[in-house]
C-alpha positions as CSV (number, residue, x, y, z in Angstrom):
1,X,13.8,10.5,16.1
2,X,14.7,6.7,17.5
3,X,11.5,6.2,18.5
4,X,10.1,6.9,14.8
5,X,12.7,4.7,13.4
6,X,11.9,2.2,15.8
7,X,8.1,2.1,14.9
8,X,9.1,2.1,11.4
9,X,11.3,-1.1,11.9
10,X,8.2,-2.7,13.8
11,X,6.2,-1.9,11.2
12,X,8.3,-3.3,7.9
13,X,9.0,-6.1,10.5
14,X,4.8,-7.0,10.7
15,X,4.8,-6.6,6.9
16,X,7.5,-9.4,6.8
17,X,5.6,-11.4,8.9
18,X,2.6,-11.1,6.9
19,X,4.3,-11.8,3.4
20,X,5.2,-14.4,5.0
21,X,2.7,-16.2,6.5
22,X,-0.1,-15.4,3.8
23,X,-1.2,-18.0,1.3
24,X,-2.4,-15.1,-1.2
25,X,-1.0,-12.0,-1.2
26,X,-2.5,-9.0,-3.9
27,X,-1.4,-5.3,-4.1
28,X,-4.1,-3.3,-5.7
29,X,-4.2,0.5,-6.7
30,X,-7.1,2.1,-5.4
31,X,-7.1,5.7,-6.4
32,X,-10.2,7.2,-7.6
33,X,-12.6,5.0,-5.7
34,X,-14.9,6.7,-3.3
35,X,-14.9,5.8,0.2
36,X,-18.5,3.9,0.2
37,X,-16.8,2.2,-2.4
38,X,-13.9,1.7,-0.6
39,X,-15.6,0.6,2.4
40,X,-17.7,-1.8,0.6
41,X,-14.6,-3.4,-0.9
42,X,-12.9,-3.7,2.8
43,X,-16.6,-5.4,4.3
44,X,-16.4,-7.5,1.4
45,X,-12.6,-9.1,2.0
46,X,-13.3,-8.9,6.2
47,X,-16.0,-11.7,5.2
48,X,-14.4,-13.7,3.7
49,X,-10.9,-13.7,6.5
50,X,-8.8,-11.4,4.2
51,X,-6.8,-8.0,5.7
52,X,-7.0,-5.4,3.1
53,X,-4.3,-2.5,4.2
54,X,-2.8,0.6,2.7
55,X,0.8,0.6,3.5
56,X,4.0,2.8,2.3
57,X,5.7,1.5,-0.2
58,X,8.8,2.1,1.4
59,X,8.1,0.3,4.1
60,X,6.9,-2.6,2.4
61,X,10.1,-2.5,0.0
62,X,12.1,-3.4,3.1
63,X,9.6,-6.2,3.7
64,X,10.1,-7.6,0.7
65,X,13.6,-7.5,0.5
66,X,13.4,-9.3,4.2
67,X,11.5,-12.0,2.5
68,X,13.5,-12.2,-0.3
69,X,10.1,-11.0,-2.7
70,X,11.8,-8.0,-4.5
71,X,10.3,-8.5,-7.4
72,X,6.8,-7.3,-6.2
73,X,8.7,-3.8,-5.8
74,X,7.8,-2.9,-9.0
75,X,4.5,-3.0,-8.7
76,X,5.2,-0.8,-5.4
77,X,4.2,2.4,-7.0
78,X,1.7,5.1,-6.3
79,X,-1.0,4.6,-3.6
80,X,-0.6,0.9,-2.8
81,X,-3.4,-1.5,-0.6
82,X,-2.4,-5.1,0.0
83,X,-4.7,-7.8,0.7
84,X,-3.4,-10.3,2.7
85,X,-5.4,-14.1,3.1
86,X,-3.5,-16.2,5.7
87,X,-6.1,-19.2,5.0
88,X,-7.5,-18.9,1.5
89,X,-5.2,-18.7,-1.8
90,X,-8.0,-17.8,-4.3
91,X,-10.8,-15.9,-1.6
92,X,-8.9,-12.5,-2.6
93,X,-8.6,-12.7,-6.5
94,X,-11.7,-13.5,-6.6
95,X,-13.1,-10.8,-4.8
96,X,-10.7,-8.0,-6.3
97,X,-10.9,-9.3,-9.7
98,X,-15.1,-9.3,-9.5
99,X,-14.4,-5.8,-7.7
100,X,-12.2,-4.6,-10.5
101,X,-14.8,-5.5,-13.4
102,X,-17.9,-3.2,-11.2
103,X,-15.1,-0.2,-10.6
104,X,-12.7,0.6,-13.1
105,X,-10.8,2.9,-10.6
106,X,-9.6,-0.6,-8.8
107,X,-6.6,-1.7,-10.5
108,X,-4.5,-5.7,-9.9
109,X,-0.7,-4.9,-9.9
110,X,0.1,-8.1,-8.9
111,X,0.9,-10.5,-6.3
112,X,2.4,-13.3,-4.1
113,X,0.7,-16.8,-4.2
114,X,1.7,-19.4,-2.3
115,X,5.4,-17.5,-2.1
116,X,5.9,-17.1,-6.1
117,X,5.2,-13.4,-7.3
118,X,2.7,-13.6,-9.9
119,X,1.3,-11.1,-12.5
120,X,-2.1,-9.8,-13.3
121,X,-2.9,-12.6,-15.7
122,X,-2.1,-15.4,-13.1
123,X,-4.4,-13.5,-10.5
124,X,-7.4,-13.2,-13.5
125,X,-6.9,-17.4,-13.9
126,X,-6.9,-17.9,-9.7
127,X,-9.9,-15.7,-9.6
128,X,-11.5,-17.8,-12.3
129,X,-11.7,-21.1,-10.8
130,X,-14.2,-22.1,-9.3
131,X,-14.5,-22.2,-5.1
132,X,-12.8,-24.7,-2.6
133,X,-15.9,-26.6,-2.3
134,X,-17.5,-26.7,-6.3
135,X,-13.6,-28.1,-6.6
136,X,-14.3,-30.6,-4.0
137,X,-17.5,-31.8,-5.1
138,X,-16.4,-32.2,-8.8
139,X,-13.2,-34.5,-7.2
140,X,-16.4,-36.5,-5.2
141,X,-18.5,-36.9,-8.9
142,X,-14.9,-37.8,-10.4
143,X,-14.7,-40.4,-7.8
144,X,-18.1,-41.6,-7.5
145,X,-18.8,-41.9,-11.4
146,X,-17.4,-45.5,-11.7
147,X,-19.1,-46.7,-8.7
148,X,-22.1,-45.7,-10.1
149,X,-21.6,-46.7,-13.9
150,X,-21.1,-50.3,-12.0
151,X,-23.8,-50.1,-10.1
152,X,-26.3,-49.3,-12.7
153,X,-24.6,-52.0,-15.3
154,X,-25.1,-54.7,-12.3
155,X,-29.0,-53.5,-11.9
156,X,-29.3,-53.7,-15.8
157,X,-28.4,-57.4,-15.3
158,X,-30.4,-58.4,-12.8
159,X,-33.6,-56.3,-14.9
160,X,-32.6,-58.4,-17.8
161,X,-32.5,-61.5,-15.7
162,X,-35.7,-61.0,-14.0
163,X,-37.1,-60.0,-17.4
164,X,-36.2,-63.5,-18.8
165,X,-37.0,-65.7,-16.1
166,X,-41.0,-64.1,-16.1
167,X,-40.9,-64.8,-19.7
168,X,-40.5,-69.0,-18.4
């Protein structure tokens, strides 16, 4: 019997840990999808760095009243898989949310971003925007655009100038 409850205490102990440590945390109901469905949705987050897991909920009640995240217990009902992303916040609403729209069986719960609990709505607008890098590279054409509008008004200049002196 100790050895049970010991395992069990390791176990809501790693879920703590993980809570903890992940940027993006999403709790998904996966009942009715099939398991080439289910599989495809696992090869799917395992690209992209996230660990997709079906836990208890009992287990991962403890957790979260470890890491002071009791509000998620709510959404800690029926068969329960959590995808955890240590490195990228919006990596797993994006891939749940796009999953969710193909299979209707998937369903959002809710989730832990950035250590705020979030709903369904907040997880829709996170999966909306648009990747790490299209964010980066509209910053750099933010950046660049008044470089540019100074560069092509100084070569204007020197057209016009060039233009007038031929004329002489």
């Amino acid at each position: 019997m100790s050895k049970a409850l010991e395992k069990k205490k390791q176990m809501v102990a790693e879920i703590a840990e993980k809570l903890k440590n992940s940027k993006s945390t999403i709790l998904t109901d996966y009942r009715g999808l099939t398991v080439a469905e289910m599989n495809e949705l696992r090869k799917q987050l395992r690209e992209a760095g996230v660990e997709y897991k079906v836990l208890k909920n009992t287990l991962t009640r403890r957790a979260t009243a470890e890491t002071g995240l009791s509000e998620l217990d709510q959404h800690l009902t029926g068969p329960t898989a959590i995808a955890f992303s240590a490195e990228d916040v919006v990596a797993p609403a994006k891939i749940l949310y796009k999953f969710s729209k193909d299979h209707e069986a998937l369903e959002i719960k809710g989730g832990v971003v950035e250590g705020r609990v979030v709903g369904l709505d907040e997880i829709k607008e996170l999966a909306d925007l648009p990747s790490r890098e299209g964010l980066l590279s509209m910053l750099l054409s933010v950046l660049q655009a008044p470089i540019r509008n100074f560069a092509l008004a100084v070569k204007a200049v020197a057209d016009k100038e060039g233009g007038e002196a031929q004329e002489a």
